[in-house]
N, C-alpha and C positions, 0 to 999 in steps of 0.2 A: 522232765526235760532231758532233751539228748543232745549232746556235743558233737562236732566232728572230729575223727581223729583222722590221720595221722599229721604232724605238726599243730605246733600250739595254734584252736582258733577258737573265737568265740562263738556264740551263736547266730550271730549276722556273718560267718565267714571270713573277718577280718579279724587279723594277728592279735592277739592281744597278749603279752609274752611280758610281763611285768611283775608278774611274783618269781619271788628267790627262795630257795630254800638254803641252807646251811647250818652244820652243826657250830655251835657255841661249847666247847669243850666236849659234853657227853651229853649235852642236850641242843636236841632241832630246835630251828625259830626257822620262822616264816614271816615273809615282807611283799606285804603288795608295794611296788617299786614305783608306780606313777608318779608323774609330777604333772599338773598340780594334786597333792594326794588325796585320791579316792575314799569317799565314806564307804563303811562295812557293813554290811550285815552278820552276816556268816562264815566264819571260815570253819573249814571240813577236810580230814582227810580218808580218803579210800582209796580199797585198792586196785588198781585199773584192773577194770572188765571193760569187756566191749561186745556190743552187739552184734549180732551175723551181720551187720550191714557195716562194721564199722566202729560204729558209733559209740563215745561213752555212755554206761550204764550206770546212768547216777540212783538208781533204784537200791545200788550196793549199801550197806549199811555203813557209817561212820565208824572209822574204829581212834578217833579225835573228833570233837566238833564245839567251837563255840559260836554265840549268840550275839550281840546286840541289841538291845529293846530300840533304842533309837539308832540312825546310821551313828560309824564313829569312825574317825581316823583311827589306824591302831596303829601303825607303824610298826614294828617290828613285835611277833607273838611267839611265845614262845608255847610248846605243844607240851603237855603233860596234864598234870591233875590239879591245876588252880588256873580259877578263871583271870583273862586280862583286864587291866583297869575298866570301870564301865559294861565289860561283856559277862556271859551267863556262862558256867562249863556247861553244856547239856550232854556231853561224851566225854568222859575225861580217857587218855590211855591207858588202857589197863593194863597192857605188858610192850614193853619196848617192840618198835616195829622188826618183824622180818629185816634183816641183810638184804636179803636175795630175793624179795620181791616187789615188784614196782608200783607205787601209788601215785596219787593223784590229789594235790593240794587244792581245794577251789574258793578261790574269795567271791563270794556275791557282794557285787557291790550296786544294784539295784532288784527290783522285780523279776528282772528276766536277764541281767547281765551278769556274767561272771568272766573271772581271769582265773590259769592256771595253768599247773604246769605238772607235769610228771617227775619221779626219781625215785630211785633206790638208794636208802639206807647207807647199803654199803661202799657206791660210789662217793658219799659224801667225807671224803677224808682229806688229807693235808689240806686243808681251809677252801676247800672249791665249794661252790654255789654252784646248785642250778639253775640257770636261770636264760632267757631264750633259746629252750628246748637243746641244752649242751651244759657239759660243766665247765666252768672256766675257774680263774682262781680267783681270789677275793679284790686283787688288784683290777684286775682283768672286768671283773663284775662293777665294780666302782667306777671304772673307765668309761663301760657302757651303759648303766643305769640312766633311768631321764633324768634322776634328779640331781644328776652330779655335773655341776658348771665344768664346761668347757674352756 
């Protein structure tokens, strides 16, 4: 399967800008951010490539990736070398990600649907999330998230 880039979209062409990234002290977590929240299959990260035409190259190998046997809610995951409750490690991180090179978070949350988002490592500092294709700050994030009453 191929993605459009540039700006977050899915593969039907519409936005779909709902996972966060940010670090938790000196460890990533990741959060598909929908409401109502989304079951999971998969989550995976690599590192952005793209096709001559564009397009994400999800053919890239995982350099993270866990499972689901059944869909799950996960809420907030955290990326290293144990699996989240209910899910399988099938990739665990073998060495801390690159700084300075940019990847690409992706939740499957059906057959052919996914949400995601791109970011660098090393942007990820004084508490910013990225999350709708910008980092903002954790406040900022919680502002805009769907699940967060108005």
């Amino acid at each position: 399967m191929v993605l459009a880039l540039p700006a977050v979209t899915a593969c039907m062409g519409e936005p779909y800008s709902s996972v966060a990234i940010f670090m938790d002290g000196s460890v990533l977590q990741v959060r598909l951010a929908d409401c109502p929240p989304s079951s999971v299959t998969v989550v995976r990260i690599i590192p952005l490539r793209t096709t001559h035409d564009n397009l994400l190259d999800e053919n890239v190998p995982s350099v993270w990736q866990v499972s689901f046997p059944k869909p799950t809610v996960t809420g907030v995951v955290t990326v290293g070398d144990e699996a989240p409750p209910g899910g399988t490690l099938d990739v665990p991180l073998a060495a801390p990600l690159d700084p300075a090179t940019e990847y690409v978070t992706l939740f499957r949350t059906g057959v052919h649907e996914q949400a995601y988002e791109t970011f660098k490592p090393a942007d990820l500092h004084d508490g910013r999330v990225r999350f709708n294709d910008a980092y903002v700050s954790h406040d900022e994030f919680e502002r805009r998230s769907a699940c967060t009453k108005k």
